[in-house]
DRENLO-21055 format. One line per 5 residues: number of its first residue (from 1); their letters; for each residue x, y, z of N, C-alpha, C. Coordinates in pm, 1 decimal. Last residue first. Layout:
BEGIN
NUM> A> X Y Z X Y Z X Y Z  ...
//
This chain:
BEGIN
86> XXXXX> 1473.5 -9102.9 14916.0 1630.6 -9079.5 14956.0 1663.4 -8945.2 14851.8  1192.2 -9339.2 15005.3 1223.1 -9146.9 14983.0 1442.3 -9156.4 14999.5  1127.4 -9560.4 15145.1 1230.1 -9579.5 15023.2 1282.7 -9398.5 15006.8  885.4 -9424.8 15262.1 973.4 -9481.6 15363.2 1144.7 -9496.7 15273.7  805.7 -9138.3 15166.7 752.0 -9229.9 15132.8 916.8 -9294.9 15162.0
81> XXXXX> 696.3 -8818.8 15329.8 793.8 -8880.9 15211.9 756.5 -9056.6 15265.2  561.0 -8495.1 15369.9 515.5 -8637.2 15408.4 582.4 -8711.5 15259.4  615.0 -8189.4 15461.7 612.9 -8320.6 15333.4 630.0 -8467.7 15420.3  424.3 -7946.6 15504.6 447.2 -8054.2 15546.0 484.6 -8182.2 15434.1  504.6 -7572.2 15580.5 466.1 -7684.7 15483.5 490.9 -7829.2 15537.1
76> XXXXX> 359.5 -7276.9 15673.7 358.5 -7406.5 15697.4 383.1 -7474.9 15586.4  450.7 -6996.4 15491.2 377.9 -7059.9 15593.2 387.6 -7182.0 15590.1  441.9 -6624.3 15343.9 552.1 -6790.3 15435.3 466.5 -6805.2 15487.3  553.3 -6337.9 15150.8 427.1 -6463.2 15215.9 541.5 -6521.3 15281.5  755.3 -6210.6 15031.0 651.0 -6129.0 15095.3 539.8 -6177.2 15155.2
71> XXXXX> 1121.0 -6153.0 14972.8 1004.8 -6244.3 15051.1 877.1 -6191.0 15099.8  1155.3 -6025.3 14691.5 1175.5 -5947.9 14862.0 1060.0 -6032.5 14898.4  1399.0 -5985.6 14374.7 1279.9 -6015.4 14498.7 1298.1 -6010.4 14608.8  1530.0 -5604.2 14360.7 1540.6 -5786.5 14314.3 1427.0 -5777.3 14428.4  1426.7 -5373.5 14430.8 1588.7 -5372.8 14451.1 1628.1 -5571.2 14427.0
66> XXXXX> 1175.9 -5341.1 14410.5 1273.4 -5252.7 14337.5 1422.2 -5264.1 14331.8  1084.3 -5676.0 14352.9 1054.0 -5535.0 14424.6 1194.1 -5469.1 14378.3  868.2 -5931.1 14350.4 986.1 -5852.4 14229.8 950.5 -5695.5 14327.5  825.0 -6152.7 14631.4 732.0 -6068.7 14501.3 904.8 -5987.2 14417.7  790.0 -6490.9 14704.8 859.9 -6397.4 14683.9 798.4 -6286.0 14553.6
61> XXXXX> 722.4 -6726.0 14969.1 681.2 -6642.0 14871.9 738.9 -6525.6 14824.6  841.1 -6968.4 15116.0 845.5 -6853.1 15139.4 822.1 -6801.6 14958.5  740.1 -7261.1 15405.7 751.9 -7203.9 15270.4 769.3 -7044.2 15256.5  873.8 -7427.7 15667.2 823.4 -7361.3 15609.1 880.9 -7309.2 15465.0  835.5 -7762.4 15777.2 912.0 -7661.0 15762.1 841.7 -7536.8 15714.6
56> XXXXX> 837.4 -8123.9 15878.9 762.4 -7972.1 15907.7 843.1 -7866.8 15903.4  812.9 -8374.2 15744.2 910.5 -8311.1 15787.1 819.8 -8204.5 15773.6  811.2 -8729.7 15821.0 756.8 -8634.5 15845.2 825.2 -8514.2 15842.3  797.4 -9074.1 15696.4 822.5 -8941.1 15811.3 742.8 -8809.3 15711.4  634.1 -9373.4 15729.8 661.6 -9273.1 15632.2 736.7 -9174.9 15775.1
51> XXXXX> 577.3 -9679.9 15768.7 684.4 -9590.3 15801.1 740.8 -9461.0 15761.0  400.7 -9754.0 15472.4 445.6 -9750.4 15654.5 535.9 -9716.3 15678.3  319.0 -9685.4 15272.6 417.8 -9615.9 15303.0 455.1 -9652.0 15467.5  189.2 -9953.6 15181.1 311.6 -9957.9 15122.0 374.3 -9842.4 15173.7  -63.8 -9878.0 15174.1 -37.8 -9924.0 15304.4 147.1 -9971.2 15283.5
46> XXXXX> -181.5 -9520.4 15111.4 -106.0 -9712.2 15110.0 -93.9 -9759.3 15219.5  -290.0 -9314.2 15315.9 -161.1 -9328.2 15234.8 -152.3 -9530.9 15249.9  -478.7 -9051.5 15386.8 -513.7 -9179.0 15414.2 -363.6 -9236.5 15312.3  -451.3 -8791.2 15623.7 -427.5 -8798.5 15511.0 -404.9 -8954.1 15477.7  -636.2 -8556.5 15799.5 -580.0 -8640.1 15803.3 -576.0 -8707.2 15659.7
41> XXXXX> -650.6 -8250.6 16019.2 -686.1 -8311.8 15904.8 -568.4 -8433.6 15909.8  -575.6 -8001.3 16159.9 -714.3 -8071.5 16199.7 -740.9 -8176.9 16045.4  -332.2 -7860.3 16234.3 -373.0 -7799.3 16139.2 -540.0 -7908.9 16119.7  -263.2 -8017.0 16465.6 -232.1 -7907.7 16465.3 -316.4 -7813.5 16394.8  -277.4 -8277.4 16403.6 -408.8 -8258.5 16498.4 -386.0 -8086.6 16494.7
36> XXXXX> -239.0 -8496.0 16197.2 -214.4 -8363.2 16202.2 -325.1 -8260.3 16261.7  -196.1 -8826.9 16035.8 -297.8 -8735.8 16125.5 -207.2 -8609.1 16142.9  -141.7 -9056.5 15815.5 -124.9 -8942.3 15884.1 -179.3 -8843.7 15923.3  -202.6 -9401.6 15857.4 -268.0 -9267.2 15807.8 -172.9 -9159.5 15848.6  -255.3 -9632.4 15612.7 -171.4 -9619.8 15701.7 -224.2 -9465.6 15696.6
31> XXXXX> -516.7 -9915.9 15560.7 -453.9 -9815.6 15496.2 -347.9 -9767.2 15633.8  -617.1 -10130.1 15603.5 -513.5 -10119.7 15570.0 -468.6 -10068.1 15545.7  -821.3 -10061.7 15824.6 -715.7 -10084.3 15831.4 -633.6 -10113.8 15761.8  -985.3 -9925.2 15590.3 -899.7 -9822.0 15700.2 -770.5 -9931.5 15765.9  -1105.6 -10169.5 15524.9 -1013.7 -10080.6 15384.5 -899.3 -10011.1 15489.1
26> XXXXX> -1256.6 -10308.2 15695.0 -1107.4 -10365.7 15610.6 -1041.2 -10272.0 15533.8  -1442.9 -10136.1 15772.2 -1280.2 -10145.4 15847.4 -1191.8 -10212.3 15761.5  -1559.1 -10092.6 15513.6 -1489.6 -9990.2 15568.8 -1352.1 -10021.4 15685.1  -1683.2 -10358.7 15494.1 -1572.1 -10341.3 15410.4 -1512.0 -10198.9 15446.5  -1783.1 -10404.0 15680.8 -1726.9 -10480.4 15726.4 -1593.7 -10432.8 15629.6
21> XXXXX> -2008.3 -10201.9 15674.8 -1938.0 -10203.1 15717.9 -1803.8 -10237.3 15752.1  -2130.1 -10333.0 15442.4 -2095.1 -10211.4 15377.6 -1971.3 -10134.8 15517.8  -2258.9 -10573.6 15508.4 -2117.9 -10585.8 15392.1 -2075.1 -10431.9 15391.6  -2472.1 -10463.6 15729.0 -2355.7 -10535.5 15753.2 -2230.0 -10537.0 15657.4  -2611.9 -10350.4 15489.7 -2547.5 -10258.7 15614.1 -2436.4 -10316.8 15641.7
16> XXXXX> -2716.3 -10618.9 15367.6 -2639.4 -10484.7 15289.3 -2534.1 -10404.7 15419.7  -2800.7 -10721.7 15592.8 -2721.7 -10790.8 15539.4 -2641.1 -10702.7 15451.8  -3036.8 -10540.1 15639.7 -2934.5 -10533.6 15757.0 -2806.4 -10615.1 15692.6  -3152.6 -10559.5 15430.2 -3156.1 -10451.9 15451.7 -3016.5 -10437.7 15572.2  -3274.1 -10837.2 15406.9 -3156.8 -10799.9 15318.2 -3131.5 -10595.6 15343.7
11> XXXXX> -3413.4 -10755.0 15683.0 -3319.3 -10891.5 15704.8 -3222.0 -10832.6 15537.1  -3626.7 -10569.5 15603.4 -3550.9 -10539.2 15667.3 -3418.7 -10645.5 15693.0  -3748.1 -10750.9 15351.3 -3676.4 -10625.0 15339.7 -3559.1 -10603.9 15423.2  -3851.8 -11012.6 15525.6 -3749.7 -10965.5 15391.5 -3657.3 -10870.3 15338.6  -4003.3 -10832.8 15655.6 -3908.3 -10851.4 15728.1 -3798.3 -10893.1 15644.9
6> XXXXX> -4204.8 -10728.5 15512.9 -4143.0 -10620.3 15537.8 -4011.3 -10707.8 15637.7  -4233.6 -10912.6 15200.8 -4248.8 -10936.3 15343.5 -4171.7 -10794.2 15386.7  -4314.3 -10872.7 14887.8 -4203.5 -10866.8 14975.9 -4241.8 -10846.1 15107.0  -4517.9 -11049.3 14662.4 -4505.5 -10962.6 14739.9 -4381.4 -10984.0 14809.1  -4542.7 -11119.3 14295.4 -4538.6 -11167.0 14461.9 -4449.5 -11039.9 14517.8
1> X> -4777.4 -11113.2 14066.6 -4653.2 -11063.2 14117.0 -4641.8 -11097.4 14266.1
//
């Protein structure tokens, strides 16, 4: 059985690393992102929505109370629509 050189190793070791990088930036950049530094998260979208918007509103929760429903939650919502969106 033949042996593996430890520099063998390390040389297809750095050649793996290398493809595994090269394919992360190619993916991110094509992707298009929306960030949301407010609420701390980000959302990776085609690259087919460029130009997306943005609309920040709120939501409202409603419980059955004695006199019909009676808004009893609300909070943030964000729709993120897709550039064609009409």
């Amino acid at each position: 059985m033949r042996t593996v050189s430890k520099r063998a190793l390390l040389s297809a070791l750095c050649v793996v690393v290398i493809a595994a990088v090269v394919l992360v930036v190619i993916v991110t950049f094509d992707k298009t992102q929306y960030r949301n530094a407010q609420y701390g998260f980000y959302v990776s979208l085609p690259s087919t929505w460029k130009g997306y918007s943005v609309i920040d509103q709120t939501w409202t929760g409603y419980t059955n109370g004695p006199n019909g429903q009676v808004a009893s939650e609300h909070g943030p919502e964000i729709l993120i629509r897709h550039p064609a969106w009409t």
